[in-house]
TISEZA-323063 format. One record per residue: residue number from 1; residue in one letter; x, y, z of N, C-alpha, C, O in turn. Coordinates in pm, whole numbers, plus 32768, in hexadecimal, padded with zeros to 4 digits. Example, Ala and Ser with C-alpha at 12.3 -4.5 7.8 and 13.67 -1.06 7.14 Angstrom:
<seq 1; type A; n.px 8527; n.py 7DC7; n.pz 830C; ca.px 84CE; ca.py 7E3E; ca.pz 830C; c.px 8528; c.py 7EB6; c.pz 830C; o.px 8590; o.py 7EB4; o.pz 834E> .
<seq 2; type S; n.px 8505; n.py 7F1F; n.pz 82C4; ca.px 8557; ca.py 7F96; ca.pz 82CA; c.px 850A; c.py 8003; c.pz 8313; o.px 853D; o.py 8072; o.pz 8324> .
END
This chain:
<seq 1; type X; n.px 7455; n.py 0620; n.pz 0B49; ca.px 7480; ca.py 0662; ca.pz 0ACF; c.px 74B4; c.py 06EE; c.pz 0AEC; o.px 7503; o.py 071E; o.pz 0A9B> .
<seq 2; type X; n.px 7490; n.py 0734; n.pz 0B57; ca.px 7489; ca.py 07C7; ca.pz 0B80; c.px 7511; c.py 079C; c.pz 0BBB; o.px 7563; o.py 07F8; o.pz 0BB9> .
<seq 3; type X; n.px 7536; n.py 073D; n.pz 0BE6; ca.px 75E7; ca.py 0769; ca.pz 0C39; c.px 7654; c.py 072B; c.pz 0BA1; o.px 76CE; o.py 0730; o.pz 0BB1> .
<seq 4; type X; n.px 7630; n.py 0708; n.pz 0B4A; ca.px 7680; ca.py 06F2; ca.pz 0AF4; c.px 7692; c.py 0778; c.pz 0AA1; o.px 76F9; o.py 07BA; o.pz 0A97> .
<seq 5; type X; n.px 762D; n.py 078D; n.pz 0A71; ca.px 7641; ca.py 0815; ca.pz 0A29; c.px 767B; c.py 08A3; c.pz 0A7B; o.px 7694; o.py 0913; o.pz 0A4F> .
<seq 6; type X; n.px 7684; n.py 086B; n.pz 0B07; ca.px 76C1; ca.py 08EC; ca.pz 0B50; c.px 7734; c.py 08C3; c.pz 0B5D; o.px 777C; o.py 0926; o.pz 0B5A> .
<seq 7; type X; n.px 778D; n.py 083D; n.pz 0B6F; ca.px 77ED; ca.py 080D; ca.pz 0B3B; c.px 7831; c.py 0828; c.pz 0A98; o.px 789A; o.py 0863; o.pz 0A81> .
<seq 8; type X; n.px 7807; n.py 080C; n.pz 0A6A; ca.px 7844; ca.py 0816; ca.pz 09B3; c.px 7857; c.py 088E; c.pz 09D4; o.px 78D1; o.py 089C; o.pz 09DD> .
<seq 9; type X; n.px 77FD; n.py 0933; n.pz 09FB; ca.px 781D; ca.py 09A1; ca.pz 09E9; c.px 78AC; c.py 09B1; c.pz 0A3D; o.px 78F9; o.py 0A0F; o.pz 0A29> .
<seq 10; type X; n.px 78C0; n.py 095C; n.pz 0A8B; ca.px 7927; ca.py 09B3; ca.pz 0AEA; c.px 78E3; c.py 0A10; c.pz 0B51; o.px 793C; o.py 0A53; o.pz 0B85> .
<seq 11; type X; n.px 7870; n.py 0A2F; n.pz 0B83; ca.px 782A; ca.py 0A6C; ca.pz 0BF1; c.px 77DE; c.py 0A13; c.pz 0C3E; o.px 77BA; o.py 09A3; o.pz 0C18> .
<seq 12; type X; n.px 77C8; n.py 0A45; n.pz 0CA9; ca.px 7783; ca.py 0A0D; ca.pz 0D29; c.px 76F4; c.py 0A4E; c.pz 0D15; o.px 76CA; o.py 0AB6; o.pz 0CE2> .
<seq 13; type X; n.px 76B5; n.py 09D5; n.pz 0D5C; ca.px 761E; ca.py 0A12; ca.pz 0D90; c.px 75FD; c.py 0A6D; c.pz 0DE6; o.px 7662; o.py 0A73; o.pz 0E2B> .
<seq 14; type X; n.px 75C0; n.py 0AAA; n.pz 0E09; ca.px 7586; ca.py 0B4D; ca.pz 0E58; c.px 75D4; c.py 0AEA; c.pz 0EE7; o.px 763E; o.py 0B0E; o.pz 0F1A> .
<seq 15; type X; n.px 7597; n.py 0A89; n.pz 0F0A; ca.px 7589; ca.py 0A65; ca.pz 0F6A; c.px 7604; c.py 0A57; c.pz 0FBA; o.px 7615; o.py 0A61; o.pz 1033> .
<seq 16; type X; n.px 7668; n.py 0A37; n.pz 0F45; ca.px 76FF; ca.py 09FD; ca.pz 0F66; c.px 773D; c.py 0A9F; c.pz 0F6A; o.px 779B; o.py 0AB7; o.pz 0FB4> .
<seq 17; type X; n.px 7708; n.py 0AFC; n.pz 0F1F; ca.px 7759; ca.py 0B96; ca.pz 0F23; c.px 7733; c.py 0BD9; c.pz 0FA1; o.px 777A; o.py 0C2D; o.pz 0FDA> .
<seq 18; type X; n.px 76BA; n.py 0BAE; n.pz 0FCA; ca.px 7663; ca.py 0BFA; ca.pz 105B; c.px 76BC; c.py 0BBB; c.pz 10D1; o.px 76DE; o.py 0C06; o.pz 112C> .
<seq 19; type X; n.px 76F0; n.py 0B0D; n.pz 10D3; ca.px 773B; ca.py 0ACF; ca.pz 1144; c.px 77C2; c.py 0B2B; c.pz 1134; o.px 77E8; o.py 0B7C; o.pz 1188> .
<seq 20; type X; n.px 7800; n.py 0B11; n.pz 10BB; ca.px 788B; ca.py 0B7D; ca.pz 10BD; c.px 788C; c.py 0BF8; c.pz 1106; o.px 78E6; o.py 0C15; o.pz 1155> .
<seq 21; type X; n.px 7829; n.py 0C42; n.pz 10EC; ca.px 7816; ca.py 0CC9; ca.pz 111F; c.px 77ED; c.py 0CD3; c.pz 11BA; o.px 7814; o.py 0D2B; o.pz 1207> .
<seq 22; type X; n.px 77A4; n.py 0C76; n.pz 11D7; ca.px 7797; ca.py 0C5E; ca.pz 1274; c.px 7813; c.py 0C11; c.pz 12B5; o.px 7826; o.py 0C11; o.pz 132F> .
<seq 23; type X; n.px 7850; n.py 0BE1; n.pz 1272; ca.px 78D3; ca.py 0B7C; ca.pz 12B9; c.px 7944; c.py 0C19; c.pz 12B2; o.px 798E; o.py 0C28; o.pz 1313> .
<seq 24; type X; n.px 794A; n.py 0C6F; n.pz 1257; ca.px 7991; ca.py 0D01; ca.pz 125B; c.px 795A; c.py 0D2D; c.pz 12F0; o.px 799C; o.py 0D2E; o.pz 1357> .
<seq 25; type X; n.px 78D9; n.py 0D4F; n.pz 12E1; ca.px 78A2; ca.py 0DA9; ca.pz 136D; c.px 7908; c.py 0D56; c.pz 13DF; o.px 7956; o.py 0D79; o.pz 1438> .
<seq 26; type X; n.px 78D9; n.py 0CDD; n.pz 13A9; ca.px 78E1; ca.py 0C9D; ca.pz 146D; c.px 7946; c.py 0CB6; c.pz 14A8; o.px 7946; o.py 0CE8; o.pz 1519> .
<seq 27; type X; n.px 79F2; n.py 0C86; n.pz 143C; ca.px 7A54; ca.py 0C7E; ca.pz 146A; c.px 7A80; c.py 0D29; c.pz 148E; o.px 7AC4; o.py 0D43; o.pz 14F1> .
<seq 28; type X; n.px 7A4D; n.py 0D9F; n.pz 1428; ca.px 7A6D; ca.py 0E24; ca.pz 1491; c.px 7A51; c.py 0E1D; c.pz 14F2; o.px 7AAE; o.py 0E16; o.pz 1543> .
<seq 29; type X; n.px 79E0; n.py 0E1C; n.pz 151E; ca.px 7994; ca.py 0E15; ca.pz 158F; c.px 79C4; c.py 0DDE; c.pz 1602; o.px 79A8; o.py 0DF9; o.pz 1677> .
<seq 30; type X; n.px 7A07; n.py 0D98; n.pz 15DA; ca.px 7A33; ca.py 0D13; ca.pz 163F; c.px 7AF0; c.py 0D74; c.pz 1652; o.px 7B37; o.py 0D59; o.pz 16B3> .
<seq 31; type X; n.px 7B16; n.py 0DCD; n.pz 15F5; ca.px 7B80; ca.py 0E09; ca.pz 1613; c.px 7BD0; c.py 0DC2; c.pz 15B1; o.px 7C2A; o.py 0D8F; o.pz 15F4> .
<seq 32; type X; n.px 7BE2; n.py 0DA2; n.pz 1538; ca.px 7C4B; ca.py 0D7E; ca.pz 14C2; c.px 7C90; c.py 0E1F; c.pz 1482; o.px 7C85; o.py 0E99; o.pz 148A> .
<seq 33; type X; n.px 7CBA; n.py 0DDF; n.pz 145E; ca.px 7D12; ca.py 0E78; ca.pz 13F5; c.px 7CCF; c.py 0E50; c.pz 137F; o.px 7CA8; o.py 0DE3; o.pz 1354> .
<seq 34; type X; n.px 7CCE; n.py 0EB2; n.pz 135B; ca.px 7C83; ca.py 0E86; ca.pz 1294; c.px 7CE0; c.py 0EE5; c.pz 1258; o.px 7D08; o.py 0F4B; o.pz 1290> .
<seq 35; type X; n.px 7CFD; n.py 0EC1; n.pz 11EA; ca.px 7D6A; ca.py 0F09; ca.pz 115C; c.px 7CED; c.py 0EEA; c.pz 10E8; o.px 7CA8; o.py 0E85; o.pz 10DC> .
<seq 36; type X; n.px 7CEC; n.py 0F5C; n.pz 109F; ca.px 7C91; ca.py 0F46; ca.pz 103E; c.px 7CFF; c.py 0F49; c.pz 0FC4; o.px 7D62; o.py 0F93; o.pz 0FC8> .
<seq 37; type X; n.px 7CE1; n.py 0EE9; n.pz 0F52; ca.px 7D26; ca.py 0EDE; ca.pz 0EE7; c.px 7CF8; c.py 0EE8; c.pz 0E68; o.px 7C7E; o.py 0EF4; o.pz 0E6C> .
<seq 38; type X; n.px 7D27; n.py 0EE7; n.pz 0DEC; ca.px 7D14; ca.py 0EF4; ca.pz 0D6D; c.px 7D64; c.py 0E91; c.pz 0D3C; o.px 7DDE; o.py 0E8B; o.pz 0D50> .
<seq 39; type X; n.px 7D25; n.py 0E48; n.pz 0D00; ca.px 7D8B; ca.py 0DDB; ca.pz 0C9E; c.px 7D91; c.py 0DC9; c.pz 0C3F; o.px 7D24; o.py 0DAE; o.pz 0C0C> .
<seq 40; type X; n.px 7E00; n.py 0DCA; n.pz 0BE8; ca.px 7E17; ca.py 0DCC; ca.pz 0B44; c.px 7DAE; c.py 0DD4; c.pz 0B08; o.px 7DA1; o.py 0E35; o.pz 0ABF> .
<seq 41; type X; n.px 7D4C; n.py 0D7C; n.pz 0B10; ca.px 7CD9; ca.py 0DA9; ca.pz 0A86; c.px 7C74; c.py 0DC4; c.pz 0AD3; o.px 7C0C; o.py 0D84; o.pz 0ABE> .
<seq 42; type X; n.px 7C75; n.py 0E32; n.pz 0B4A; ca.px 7BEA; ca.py 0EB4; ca.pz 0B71; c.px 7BB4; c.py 0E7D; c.pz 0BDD; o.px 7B65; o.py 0EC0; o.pz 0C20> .
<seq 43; type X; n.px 7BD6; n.py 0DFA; n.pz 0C02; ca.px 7B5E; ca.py 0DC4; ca.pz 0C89; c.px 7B9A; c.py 0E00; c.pz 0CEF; o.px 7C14; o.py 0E11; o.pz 0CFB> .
<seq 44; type X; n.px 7B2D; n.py 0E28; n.pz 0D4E; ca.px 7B63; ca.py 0E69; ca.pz 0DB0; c.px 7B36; c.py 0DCF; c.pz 0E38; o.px 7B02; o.py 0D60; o.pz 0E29> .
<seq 45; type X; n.px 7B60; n.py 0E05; n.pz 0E94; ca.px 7B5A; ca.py 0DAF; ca.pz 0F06; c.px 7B9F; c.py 0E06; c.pz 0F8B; o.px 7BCC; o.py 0E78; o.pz 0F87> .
<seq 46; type X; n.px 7B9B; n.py 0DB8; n.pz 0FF1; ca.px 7BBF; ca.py 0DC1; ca.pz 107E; c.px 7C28; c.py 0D50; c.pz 10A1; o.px 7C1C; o.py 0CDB; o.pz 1080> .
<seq 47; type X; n.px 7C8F; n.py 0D85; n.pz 10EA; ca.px 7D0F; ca.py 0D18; ca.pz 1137; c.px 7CF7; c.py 0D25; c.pz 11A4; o.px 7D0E; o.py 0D93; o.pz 11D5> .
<seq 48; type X; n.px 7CBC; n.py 0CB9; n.pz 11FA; ca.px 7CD2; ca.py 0CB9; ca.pz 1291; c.px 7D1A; c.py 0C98; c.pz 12E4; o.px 7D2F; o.py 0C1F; o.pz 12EF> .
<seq 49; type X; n.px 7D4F; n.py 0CE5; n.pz 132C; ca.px 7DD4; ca.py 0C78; ca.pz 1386; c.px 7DA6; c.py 0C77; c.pz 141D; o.px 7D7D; o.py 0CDA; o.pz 1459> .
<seq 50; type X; n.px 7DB4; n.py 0BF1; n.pz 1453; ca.px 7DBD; ca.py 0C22; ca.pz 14FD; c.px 7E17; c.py 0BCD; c.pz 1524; o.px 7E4A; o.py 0B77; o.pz 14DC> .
<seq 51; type X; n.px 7E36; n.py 0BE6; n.pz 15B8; ca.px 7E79; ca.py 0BBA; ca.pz 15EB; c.px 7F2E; c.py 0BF3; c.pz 15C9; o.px 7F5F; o.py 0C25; o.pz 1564> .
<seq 52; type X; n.px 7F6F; n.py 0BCC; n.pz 1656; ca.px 7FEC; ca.py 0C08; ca.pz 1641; c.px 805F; c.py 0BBA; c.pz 1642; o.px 80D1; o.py 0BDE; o.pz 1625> .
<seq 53; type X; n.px 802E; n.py 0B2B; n.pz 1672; ca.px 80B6; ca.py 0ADB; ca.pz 1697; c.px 8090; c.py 0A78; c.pz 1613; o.px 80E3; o.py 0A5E; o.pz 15BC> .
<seq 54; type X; n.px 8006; n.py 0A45; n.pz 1610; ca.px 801B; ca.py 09E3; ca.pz 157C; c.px 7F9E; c.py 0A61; c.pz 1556; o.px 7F38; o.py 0A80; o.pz 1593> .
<seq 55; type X; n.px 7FCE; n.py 0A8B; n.pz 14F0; ca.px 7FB3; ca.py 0AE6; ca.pz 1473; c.px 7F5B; c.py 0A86; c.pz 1414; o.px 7F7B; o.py 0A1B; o.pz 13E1> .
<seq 56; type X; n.px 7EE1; n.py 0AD0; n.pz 140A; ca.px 7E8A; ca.py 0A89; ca.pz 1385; c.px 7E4F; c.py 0AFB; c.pz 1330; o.px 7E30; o.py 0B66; o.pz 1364> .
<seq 57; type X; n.px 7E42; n.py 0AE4; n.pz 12B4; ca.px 7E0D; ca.py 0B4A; ca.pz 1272; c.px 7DA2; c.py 0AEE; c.pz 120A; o.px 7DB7; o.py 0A80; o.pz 11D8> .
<seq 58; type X; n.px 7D31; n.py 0B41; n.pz 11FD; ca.px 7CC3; ca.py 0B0C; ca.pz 1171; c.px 7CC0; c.py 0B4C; c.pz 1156; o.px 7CD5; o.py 0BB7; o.pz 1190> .
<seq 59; type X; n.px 7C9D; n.py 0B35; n.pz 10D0; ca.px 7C74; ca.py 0BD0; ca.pz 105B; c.px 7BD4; c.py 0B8E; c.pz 1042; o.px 7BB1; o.py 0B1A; o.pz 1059> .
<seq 60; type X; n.px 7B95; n.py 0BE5; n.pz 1019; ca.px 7B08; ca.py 0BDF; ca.pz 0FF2; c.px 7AEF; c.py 0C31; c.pz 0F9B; o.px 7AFD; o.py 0CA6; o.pz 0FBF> .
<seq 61; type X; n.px 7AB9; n.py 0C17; n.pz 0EF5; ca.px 7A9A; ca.py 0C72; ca.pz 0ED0; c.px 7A1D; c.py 0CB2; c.pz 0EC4; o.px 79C1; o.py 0C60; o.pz 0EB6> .
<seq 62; type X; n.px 79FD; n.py 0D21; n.pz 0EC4; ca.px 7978; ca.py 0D4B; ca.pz 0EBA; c.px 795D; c.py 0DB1; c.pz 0E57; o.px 79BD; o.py 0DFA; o.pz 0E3F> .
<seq 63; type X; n.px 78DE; n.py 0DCB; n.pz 0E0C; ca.px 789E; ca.py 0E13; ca.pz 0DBB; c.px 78DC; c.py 0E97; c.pz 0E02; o.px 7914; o.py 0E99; o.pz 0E70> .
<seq 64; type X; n.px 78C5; n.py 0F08; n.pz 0DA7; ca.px 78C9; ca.py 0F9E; ca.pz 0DC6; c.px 7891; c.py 0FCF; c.pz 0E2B; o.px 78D0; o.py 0FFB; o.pz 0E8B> .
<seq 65; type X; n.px 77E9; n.py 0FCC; n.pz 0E1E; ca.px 7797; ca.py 1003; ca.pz 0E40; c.px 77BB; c.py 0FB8; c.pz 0F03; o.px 77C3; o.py 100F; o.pz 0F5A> .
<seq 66; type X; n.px 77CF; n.py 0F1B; n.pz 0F32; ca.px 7808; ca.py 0F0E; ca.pz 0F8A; c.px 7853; c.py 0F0B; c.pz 0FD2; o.px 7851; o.py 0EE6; o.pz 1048> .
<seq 67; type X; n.px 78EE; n.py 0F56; n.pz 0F57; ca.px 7963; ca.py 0F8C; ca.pz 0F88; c.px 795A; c.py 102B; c.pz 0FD9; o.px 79A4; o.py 1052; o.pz 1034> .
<seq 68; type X; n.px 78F0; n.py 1071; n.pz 0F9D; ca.px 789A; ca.py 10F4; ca.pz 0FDB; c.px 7878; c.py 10DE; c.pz 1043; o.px 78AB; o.py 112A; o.pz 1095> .
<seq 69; type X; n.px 7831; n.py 108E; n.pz 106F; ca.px 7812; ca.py 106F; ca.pz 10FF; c.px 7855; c.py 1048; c.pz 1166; o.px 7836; o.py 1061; o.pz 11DA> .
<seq 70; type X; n.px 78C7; n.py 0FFE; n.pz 113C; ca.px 792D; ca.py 0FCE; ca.pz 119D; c.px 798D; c.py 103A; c.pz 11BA; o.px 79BE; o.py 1057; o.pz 1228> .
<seq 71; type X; n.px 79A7; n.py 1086; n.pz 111F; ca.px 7A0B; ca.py 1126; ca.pz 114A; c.px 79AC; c.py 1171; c.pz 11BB; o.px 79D7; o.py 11B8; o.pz 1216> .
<seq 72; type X; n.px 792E; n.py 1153; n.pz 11A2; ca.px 78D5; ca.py 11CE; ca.pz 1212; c.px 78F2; c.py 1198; c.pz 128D; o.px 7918; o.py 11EA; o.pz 12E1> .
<seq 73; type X; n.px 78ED; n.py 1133; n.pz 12AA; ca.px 7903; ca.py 10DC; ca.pz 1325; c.px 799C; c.py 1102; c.pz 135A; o.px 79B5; o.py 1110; o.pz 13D2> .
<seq 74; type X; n.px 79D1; n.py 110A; n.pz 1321; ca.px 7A94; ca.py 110D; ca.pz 1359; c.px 7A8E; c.py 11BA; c.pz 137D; o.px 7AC3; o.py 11F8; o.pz 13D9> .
<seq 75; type X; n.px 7A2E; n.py 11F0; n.pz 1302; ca.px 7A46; ca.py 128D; ca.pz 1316; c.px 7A23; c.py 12AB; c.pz 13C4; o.px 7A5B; o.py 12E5; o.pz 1421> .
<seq 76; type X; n.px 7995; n.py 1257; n.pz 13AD; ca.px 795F; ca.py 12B7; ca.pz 144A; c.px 79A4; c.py 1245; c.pz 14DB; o.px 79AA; o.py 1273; o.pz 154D> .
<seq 77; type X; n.px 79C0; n.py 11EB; n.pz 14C7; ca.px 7A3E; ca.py 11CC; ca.pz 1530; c.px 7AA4; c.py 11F7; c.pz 1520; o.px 7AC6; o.py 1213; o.pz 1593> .
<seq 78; type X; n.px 7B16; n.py 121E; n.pz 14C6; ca.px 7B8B; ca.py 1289; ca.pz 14B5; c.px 7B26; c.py 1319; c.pz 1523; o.px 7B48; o.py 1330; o.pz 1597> .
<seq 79; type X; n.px 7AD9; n.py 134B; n.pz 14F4; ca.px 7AAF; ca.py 13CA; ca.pz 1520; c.px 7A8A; c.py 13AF; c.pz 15C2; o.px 7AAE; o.py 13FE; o.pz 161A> .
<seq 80; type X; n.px 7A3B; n.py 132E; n.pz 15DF; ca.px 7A0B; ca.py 1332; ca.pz 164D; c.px 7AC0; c.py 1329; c.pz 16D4; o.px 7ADB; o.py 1358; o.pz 1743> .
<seq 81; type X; n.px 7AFD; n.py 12E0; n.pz 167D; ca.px 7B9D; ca.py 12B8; ca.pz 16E0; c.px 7BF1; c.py 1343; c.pz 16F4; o.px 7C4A; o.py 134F; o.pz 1748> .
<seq 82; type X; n.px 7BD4; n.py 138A; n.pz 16B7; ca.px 7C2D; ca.py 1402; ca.pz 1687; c.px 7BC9; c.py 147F; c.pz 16D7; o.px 7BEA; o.py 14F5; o.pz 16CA> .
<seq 83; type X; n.px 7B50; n.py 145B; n.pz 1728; ca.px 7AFC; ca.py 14B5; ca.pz 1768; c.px 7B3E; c.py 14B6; c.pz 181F; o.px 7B51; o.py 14FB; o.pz 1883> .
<seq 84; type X; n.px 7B49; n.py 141C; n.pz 17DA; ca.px 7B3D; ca.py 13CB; ca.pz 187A; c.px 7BE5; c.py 13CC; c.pz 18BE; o.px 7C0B; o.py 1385; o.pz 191C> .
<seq 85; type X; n.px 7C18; n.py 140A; n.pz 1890; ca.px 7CDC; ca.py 1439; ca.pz 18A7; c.px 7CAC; c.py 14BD; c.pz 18E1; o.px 7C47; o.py 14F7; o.pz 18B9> .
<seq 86; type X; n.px 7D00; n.py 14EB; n.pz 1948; ca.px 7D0F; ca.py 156D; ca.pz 1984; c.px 7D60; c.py 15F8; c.pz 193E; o.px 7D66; o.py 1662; o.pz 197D> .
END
């Protein structure tokens, strides 16, 4: 009954927002580009792309409060790459 009513709303369970947010970590981590976006009616999310010869991109969207964490994440690798240049 608990995955229907999270269905009808149109939202996911903690569980399915916690995999999104760890499937975000992994692919930085692993070296993706991320574009953060806004879409027509307020959801925010992440675009990932890798690769250079066949090009793939996912979007994922995520809550606020885990769009904060992923900007903190890009901030202190932007800062850490930009230490590590002569």
């Amino acid at each position: 009954m608990a995955a229907d009513h999270h269905e009808a709303r149109g939202t996911l369970p903690m569980e399915a927002r916690m995999h999104d947010l760890s499937f975000v970590m992994q692919r930085i981590a692993a070296g993706d580009r991320a574009r953060l976006f806004h879409a027509y009616f307020g959801q925010q999310g992440v675009e990932l792309s890798r690769g250079w010869i066949f090009k793939r991109k996912t979007r994922v969207s995520l809550h606020p409060e885990e769009m904060s964490r992923v900007k903190d994440v890009l901030h202190a690798r932007r800062r850490g790459a930009s230490r590590a240049r002569p």
